[in-house]
Jmol script that loads the backbone (N, CA, C; Angstrom):
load data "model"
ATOM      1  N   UNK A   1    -107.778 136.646  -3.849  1.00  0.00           N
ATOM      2  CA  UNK A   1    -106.510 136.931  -3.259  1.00  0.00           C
ATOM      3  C   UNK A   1    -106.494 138.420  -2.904  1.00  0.00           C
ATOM      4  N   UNK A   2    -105.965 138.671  -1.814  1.00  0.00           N
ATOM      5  CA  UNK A   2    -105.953 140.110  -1.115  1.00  0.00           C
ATOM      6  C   UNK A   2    -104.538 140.788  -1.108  1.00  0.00           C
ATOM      7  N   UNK A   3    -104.499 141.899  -1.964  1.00  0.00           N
ATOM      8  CA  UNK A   3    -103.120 142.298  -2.023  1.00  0.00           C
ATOM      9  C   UNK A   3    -103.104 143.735  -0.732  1.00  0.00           C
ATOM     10  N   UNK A   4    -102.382 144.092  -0.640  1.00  0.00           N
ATOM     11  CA  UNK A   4    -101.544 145.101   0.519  1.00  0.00           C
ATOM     12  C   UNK A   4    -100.165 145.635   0.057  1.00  0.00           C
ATOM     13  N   UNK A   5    -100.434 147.265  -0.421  1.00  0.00           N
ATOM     14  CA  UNK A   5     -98.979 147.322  -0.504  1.00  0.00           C
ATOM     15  C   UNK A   5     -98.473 148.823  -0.061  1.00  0.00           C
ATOM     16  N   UNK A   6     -97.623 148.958   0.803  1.00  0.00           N
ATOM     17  CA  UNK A   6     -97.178 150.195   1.026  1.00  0.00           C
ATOM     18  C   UNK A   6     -95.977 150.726   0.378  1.00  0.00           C
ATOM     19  N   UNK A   7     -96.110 151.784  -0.068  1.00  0.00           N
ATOM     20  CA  UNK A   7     -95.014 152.622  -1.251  1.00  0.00           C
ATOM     21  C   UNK A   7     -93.651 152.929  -0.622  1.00  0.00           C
ATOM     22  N   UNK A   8     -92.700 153.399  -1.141  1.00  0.00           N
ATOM     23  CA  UNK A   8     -91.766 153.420  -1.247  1.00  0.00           C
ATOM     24  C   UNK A   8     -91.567 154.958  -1.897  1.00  0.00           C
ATOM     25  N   UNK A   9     -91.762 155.476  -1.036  1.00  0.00           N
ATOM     26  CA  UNK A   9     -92.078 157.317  -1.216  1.00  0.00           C
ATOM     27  C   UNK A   9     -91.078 157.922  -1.911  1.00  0.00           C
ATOM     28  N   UNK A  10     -89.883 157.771  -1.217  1.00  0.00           N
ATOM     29  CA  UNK A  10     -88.867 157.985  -2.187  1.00  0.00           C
ATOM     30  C   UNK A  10     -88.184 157.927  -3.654  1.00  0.00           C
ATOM     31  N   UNK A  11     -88.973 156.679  -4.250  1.00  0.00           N
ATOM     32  CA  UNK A  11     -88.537 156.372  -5.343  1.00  0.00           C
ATOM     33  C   UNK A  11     -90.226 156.441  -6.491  1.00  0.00           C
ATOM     34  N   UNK A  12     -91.490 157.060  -5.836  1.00  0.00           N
ATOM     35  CA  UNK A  12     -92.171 157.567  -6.332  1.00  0.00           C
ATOM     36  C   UNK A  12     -92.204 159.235  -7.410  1.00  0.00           C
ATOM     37  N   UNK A  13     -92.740 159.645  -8.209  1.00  0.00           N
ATOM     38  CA  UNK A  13     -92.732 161.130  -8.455  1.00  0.00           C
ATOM     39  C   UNK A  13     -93.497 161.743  -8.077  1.00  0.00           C
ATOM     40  N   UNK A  14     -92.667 162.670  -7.189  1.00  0.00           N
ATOM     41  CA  UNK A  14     -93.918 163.688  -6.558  1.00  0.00           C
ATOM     42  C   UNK A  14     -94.891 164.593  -7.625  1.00  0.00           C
ATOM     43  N   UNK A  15     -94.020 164.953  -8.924  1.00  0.00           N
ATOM     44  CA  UNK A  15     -94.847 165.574  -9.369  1.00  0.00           C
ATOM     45  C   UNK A  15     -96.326 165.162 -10.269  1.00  0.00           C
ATOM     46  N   UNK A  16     -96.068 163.480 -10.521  1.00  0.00           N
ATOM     47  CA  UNK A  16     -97.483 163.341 -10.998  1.00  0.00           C
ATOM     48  C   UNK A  16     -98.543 162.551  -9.974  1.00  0.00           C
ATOM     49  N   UNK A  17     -97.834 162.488  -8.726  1.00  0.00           N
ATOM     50  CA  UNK A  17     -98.280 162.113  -7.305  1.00  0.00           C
ATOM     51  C   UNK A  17     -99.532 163.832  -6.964  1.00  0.00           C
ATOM     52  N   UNK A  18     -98.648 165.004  -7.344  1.00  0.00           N
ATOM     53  CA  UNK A  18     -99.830 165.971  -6.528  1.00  0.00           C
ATOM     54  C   UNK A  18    -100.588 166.464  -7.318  1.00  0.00           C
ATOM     55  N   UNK A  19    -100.698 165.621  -8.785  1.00  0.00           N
ATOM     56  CA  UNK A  19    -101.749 166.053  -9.478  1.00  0.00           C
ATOM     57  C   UNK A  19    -102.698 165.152  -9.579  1.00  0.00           C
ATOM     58  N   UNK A  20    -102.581 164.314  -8.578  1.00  0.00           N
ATOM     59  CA  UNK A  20    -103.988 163.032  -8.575  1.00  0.00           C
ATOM     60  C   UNK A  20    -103.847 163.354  -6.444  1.00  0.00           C
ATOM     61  N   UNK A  21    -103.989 164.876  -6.256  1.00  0.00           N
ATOM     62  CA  UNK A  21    -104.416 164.982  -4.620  1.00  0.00           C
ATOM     63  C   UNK A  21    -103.320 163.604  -3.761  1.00  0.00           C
ATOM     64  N   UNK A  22    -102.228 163.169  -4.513  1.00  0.00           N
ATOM     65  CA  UNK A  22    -101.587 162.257  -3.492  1.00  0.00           C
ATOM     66  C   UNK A  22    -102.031 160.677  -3.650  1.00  0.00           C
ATOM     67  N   UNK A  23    -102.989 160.581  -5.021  1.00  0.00           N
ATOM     68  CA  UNK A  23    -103.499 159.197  -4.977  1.00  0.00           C
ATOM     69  C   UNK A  23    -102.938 158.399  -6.271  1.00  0.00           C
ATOM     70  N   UNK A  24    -102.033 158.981  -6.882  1.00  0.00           N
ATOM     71  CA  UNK A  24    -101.597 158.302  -8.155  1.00  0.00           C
ATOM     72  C   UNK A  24    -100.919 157.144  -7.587  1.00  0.00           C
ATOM     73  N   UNK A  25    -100.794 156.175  -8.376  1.00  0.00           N
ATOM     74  CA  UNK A  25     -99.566 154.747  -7.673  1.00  0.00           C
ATOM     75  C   UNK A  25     -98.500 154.665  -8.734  1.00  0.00           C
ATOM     76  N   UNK A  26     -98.245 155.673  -9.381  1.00  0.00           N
ATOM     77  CA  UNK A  26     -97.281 155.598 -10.052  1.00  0.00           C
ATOM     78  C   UNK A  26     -95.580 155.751  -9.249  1.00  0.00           C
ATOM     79  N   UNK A  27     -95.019 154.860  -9.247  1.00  0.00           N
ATOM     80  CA  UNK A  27     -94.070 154.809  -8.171  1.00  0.00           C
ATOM     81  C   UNK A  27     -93.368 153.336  -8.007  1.00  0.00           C
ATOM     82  N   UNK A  28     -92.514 152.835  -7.276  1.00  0.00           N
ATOM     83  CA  UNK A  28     -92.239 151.756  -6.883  1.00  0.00           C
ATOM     84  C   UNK A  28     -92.352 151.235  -5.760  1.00  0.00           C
ATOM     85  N   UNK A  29     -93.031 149.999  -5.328  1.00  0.00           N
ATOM     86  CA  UNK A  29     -93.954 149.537  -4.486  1.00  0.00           C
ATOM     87  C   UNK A  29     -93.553 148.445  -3.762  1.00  0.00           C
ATOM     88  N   UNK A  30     -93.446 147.925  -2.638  1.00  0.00           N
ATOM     89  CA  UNK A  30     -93.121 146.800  -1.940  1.00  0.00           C
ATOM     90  C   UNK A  30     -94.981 146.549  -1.506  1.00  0.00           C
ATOM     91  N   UNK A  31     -95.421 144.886  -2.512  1.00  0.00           N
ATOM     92  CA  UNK A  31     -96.477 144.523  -2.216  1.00  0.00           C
ATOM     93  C   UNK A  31     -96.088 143.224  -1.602  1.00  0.00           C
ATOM     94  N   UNK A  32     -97.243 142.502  -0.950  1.00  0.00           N
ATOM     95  CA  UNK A  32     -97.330 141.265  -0.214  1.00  0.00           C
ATOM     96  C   UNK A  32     -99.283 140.802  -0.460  1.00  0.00           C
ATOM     97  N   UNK A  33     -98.693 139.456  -1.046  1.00  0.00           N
ATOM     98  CA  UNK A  33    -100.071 138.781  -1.426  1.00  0.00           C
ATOM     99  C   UNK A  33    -100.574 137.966  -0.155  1.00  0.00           C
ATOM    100  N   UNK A  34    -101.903 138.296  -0.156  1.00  0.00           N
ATOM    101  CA  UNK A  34    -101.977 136.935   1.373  1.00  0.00           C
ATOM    102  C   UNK A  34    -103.564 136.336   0.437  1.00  0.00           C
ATOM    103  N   UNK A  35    -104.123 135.050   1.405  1.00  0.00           N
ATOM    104  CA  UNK A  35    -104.939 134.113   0.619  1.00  0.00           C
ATOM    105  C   UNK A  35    -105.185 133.847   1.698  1.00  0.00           C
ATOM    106  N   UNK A  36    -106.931 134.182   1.875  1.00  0.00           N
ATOM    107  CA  UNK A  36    -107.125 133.702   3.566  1.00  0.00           C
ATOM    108  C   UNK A  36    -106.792 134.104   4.572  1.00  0.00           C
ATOM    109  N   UNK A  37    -105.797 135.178   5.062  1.00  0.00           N
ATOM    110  CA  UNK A  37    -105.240 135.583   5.858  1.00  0.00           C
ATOM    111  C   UNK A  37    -103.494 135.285   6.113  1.00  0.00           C
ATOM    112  N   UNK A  38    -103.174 134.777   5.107  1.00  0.00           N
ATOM    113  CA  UNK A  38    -102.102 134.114   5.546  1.00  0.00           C
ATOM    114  C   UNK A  38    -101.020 134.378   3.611  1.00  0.00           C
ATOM    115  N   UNK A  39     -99.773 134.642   4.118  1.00  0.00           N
ATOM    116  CA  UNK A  39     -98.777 135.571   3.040  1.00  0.00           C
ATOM    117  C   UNK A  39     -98.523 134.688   2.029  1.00  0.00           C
ATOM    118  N   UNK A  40     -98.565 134.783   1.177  1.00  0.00           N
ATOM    119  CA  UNK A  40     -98.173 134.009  -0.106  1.00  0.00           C
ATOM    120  C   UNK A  40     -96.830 134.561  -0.491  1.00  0.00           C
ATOM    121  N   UNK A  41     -96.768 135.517  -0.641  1.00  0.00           N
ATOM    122  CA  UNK A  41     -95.415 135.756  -1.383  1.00  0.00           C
ATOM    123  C   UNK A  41     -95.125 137.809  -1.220  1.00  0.00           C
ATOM    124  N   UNK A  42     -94.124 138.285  -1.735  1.00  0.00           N
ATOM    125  CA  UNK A  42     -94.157 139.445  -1.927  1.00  0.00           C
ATOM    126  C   UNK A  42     -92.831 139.294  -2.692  1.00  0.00           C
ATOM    127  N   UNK A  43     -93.741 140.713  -2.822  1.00  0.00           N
ATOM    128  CA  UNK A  43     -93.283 141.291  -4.343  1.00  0.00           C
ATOM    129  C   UNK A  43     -92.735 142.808  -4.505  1.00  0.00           C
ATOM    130  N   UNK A  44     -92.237 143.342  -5.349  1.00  0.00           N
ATOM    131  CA  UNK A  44     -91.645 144.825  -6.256  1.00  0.00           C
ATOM    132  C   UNK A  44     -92.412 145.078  -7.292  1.00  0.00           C
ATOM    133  N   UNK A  45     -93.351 146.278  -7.718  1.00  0.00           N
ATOM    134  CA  UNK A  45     -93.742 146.630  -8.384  1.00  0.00           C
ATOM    135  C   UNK A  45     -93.806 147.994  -8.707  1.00  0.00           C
ATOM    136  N   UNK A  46     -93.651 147.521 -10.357  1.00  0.00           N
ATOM    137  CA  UNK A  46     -93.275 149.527 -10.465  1.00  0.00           C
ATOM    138  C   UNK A  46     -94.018 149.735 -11.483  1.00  0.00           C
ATOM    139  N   UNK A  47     -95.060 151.241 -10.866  1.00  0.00           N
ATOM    140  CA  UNK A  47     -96.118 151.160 -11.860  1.00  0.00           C
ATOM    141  C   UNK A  47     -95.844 153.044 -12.847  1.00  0.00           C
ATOM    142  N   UNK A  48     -95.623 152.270 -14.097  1.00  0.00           N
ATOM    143  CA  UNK A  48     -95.701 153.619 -15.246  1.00  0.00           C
ATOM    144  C   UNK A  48     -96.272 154.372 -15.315  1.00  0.00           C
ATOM    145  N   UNK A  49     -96.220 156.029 -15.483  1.00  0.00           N
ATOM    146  CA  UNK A  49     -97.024 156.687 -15.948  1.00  0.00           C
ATOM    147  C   UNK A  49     -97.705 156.915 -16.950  1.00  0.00           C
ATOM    148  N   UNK A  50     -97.053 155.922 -17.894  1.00  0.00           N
ATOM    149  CA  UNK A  50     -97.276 155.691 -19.411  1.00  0.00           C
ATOM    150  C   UNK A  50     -98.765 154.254 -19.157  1.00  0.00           C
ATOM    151  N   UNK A  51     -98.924 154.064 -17.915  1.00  0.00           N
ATOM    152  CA  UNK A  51    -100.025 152.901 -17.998  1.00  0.00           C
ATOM    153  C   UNK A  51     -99.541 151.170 -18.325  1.00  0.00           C
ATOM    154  N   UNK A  52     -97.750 151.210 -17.963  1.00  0.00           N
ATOM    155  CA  UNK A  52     -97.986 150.384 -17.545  1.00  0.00           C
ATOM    156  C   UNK A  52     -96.860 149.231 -16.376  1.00  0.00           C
ATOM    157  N   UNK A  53     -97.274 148.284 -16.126  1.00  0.00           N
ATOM    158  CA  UNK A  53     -96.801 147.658 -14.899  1.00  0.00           C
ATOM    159  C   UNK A  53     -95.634 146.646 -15.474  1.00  0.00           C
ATOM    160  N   UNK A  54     -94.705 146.964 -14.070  1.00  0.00           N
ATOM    161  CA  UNK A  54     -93.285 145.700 -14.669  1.00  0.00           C
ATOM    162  C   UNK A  54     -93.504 144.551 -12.651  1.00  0.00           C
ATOM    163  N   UNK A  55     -93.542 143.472 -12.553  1.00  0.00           N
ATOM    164  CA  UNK A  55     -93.280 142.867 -11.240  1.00  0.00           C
ATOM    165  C   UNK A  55     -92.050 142.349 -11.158  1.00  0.00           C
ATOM    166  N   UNK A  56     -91.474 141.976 -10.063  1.00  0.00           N
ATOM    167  CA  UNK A  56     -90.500 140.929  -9.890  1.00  0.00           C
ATOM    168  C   UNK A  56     -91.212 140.433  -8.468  1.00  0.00           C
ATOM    169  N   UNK A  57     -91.076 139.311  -8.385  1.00  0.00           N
ATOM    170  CA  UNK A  57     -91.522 138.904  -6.945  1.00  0.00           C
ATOM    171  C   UNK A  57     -90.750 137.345  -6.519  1.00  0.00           C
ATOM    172  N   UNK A  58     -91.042 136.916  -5.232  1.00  0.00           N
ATOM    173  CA  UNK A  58     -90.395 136.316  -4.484  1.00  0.00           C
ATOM    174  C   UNK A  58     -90.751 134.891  -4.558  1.00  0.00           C
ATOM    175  N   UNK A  59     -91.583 134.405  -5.862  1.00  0.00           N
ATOM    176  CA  UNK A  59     -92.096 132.725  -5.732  1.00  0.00           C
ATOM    177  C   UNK A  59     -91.079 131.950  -6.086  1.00  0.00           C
ATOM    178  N   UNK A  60     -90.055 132.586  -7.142  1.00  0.00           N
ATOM    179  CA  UNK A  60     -89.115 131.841  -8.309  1.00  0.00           C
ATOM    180  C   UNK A  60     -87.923 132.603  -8.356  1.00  0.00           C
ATOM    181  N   UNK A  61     -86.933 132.216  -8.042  1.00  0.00           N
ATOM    182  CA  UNK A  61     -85.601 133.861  -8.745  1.00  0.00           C
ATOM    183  C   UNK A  61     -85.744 133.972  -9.945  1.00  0.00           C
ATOM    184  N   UNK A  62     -86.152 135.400 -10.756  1.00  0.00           N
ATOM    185  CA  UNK A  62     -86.103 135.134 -12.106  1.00  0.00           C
ATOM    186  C   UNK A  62     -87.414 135.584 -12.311  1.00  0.00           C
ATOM    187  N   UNK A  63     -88.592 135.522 -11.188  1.00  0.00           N
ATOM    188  CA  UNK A  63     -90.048 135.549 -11.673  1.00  0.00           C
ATOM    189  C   UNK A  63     -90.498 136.787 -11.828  1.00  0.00           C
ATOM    190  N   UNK A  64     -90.960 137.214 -13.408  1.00  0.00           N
ATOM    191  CA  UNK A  64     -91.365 138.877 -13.428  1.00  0.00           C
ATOM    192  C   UNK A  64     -92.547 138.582 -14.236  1.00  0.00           C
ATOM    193  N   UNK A  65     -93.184 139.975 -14.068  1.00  0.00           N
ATOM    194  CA  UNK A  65     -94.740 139.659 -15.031  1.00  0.00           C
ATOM    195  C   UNK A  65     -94.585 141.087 -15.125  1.00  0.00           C
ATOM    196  N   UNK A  66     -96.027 141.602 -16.085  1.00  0.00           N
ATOM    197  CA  UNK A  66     -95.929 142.594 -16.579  1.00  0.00           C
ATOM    198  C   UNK A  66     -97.461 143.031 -16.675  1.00  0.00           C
ATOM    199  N   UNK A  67     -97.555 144.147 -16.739  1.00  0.00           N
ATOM    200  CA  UNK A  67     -99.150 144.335 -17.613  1.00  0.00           C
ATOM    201  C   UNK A  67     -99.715 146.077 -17.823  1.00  0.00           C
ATOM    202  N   UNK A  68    -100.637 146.151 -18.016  1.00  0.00           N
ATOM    203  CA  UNK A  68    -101.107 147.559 -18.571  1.00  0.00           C
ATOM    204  C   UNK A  68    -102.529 147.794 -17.213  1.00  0.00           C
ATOM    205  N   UNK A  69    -102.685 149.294 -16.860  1.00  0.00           N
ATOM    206  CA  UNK A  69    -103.600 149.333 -16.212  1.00  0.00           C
ATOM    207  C   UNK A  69    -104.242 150.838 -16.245  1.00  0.00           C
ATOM    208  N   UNK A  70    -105.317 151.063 -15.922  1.00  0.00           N
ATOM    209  CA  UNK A  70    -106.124 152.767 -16.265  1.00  0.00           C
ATOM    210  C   UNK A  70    -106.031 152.916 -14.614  1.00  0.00           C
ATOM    211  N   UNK A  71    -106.180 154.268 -14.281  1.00  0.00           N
ATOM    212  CA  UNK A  71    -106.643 154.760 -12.979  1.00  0.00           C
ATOM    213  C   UNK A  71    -108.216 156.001 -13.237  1.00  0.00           C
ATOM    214  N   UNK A  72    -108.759 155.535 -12.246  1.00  0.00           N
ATOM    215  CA  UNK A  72    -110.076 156.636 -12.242  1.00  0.00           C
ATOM    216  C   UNK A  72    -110.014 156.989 -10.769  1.00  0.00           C
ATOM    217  N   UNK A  73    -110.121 158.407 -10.391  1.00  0.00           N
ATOM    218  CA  UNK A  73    -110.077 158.151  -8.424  1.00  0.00           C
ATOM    219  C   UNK A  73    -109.323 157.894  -7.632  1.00  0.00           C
ATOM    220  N   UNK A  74    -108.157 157.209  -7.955  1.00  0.00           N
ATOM    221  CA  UNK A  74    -107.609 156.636  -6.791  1.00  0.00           C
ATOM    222  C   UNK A  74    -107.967 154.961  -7.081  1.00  0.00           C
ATOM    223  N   UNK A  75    -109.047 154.107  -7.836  1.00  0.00           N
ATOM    224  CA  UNK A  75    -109.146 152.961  -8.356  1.00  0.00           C
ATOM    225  C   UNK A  75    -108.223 152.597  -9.641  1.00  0.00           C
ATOM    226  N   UNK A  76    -107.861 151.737  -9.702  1.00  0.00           N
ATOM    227  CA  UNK A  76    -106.804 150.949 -10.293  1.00  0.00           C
ATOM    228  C   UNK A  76    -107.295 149.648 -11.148  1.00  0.00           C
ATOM    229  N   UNK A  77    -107.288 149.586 -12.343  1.00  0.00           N
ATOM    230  CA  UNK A  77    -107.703 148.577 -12.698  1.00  0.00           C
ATOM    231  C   UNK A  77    -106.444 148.018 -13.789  1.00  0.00           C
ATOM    232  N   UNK A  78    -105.900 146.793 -13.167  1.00  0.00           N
ATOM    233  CA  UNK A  78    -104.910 146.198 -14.062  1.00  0.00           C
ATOM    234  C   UNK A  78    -105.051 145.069 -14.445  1.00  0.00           C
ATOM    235  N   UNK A  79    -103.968 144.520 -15.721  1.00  0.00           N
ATOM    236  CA  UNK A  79    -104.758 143.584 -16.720  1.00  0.00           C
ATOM    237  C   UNK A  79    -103.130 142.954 -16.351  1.00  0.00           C
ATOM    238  N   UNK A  80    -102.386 142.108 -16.258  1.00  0.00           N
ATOM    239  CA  UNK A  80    -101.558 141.571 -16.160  1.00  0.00           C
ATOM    240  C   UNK A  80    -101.281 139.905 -16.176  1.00  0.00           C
ATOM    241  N   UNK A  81    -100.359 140.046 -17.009  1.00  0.00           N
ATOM    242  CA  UNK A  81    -100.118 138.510 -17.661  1.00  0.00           C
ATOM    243  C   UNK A  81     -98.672 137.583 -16.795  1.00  0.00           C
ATOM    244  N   UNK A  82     -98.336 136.545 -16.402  1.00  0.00           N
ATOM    245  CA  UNK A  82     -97.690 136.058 -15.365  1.00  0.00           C
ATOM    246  C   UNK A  82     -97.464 134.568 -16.480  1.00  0.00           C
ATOM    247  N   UNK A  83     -96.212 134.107 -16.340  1.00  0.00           N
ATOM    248  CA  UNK A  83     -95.808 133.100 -16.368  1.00  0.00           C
ATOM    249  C   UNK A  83     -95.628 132.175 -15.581  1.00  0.00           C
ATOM    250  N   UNK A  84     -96.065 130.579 -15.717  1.00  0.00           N
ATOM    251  CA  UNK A  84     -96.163 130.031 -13.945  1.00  0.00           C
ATOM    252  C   UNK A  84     -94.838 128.941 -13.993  1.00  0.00           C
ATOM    253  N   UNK A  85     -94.440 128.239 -12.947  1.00  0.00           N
ATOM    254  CA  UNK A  85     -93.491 127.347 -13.010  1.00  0.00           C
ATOM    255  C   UNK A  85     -93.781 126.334 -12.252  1.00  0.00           C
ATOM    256  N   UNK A  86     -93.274 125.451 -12.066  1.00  0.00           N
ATOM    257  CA  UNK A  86     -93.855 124.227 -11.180  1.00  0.00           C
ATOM    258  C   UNK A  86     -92.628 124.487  -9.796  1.00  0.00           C
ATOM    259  N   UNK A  87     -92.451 122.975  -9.305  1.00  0.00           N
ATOM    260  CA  UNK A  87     -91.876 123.172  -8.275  1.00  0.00           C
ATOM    261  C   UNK A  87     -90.325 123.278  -8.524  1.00  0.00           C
ATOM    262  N   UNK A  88     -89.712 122.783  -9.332  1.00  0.00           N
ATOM    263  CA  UNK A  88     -88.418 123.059 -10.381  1.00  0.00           C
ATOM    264  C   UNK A  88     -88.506 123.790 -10.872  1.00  0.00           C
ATOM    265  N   UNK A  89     -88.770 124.871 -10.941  1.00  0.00           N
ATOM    266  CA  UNK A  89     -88.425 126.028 -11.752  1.00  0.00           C
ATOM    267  C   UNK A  89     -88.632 126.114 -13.336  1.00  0.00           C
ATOM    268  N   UNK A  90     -89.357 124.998 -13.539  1.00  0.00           N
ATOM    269  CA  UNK A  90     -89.401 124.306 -15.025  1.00  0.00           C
ATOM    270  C   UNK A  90     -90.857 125.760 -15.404  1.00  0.00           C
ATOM    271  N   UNK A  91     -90.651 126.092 -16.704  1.00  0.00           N
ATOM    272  CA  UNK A  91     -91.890 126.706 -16.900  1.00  0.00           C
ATOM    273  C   UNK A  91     -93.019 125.857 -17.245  1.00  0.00           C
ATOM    274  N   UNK A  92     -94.339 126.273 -16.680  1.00  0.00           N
ATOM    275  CA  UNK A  92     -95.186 125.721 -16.912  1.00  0.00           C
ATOM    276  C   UNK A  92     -96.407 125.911 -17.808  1.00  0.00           C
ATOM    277  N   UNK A  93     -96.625 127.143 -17.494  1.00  0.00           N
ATOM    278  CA  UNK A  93     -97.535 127.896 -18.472  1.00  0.00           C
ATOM    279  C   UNK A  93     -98.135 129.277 -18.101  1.00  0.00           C
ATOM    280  N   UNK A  94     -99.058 129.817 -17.909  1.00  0.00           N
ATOM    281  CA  UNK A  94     -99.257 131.706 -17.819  1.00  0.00           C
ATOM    282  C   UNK A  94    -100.921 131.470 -17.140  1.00  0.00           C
ATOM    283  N   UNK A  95    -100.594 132.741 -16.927  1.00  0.00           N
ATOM    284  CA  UNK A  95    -102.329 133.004 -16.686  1.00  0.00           C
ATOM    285  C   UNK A  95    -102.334 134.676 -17.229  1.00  0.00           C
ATOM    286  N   UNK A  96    -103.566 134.792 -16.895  1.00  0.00           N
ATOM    287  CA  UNK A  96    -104.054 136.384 -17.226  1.00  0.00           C
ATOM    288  C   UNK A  96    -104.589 136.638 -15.981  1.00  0.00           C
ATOM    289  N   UNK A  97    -104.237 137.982 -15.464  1.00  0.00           N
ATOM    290  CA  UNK A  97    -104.907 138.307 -13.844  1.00  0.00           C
ATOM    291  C   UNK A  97    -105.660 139.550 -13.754  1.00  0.00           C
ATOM    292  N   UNK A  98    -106.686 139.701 -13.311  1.00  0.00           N
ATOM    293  CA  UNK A  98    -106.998 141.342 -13.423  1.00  0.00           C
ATOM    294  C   UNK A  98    -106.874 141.986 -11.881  1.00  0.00           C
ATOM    295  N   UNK A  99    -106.743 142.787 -11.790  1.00  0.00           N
ATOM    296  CA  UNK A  99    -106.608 143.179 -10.369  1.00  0.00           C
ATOM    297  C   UNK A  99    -107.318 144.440 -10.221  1.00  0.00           C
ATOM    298  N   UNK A 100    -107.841 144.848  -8.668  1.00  0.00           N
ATOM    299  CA  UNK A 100    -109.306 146.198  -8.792  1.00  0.00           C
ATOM    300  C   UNK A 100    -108.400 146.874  -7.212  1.00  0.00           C
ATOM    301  N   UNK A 101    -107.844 147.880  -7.468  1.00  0.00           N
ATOM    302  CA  UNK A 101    -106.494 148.018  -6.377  1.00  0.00           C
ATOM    303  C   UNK A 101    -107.204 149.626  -5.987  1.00  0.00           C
ATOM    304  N   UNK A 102    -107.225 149.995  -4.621  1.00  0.00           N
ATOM    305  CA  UNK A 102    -107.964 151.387  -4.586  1.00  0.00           C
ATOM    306  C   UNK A 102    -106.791 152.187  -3.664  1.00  0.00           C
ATOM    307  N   UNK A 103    -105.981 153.233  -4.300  1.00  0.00           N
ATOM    308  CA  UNK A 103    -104.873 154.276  -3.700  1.00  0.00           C
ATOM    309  C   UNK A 103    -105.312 154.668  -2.254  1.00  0.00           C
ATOM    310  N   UNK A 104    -104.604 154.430  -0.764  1.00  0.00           N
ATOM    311  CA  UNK A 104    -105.711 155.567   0.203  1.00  0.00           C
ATOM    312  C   UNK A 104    -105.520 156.788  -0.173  1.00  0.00           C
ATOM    313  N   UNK A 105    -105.814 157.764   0.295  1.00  0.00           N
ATOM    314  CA  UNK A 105    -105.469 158.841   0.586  1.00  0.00           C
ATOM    315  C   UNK A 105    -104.334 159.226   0.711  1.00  0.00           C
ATOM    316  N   UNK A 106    -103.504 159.131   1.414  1.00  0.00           N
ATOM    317  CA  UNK A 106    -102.638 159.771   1.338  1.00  0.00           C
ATOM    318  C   UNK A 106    -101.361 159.400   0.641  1.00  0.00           C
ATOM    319  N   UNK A 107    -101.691 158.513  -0.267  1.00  0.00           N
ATOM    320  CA  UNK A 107    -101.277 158.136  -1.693  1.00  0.00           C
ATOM    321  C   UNK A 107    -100.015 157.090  -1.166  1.00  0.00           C
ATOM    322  N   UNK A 108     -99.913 156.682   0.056  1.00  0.00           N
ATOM    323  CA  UNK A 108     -98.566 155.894   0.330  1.00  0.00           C
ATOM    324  C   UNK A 108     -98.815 154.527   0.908  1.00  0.00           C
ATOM    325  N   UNK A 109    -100.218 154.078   0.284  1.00  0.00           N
ATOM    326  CA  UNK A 109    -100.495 152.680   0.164  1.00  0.00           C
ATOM    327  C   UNK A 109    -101.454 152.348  -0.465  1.00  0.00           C
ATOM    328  N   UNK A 110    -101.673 151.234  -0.986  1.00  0.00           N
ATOM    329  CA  UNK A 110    -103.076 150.431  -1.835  1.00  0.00           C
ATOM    330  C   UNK A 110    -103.507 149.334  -1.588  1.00  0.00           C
ATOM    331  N   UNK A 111    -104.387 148.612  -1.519  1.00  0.00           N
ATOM    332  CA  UNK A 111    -105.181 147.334  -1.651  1.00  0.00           C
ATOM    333  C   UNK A 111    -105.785 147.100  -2.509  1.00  0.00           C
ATOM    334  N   UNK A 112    -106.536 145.903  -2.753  1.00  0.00           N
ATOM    335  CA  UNK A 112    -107.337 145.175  -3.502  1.00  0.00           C
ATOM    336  C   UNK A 112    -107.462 143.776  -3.826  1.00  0.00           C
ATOM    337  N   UNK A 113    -108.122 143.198  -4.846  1.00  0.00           N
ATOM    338  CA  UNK A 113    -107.975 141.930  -5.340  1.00  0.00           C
ATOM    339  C   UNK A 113    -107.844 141.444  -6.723  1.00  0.00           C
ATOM    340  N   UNK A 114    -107.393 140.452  -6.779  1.00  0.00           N
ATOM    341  CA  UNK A 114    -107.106 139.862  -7.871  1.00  0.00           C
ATOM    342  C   UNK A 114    -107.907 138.514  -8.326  1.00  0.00           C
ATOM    343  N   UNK A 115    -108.300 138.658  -9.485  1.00  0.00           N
ATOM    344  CA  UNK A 115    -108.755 137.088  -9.897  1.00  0.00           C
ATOM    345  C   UNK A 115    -108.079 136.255 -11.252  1.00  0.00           C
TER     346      UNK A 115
END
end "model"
wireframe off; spacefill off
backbone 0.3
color backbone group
């Protein structure tokens, strides 16, 4: 799965933004998942400076996940846990996701993937 997400500059901190040259993702994020080329869902994500991640996203009203992640570079490596639901909203059960997300440059977007 191929994530894409461009920041939300405003509600980022500049100040631990210009001590990673503009590449930290610590901030709050409007992402969008696609699979194949084509959008699955999007999402809000707001990532801690403390290391770690809160989601809300658009599959379920109600649907949030969470998880912990390191940065090296401008690379992103997060460990995040998700609760799933069926087509009723009924819970179903979880997964564990890791995700390998790389900051560009000029720190006001990211990509990567998830498995």
């Amino acid at each position: 799965m191929l994530l894409i997400a461009l920041g939300l500059g405003l509600l980022s901190s500049p100040a631990i933004r210009a001590d990673d040259n503009n590449r930290s993702i610590v901030g709050l994020w409007d992402v969008h998942f696609y699979s194949e080329g084509a959008e699955l869902f999007e999402t809000h994500v707001q990532w801690h400076s403390d290391g770690l991640e809160f989601e809300v996203n658009s599959i379920y009203p109600g649907a949030v996940c969470q998880g912990v992640f390191k940065t090296e570079n401008g690379v992103v490596k997060l460990h995040h846990v998700v609760f799933t639901f069926d087509a009723n909203g009924v819970l179903n059960g979880r997964l564990d996701e890791t995700q390998i997300d790389t900051v560009g440059r000029e720190g006001n977007r990211y990509q990567g993937r998830s498995t």
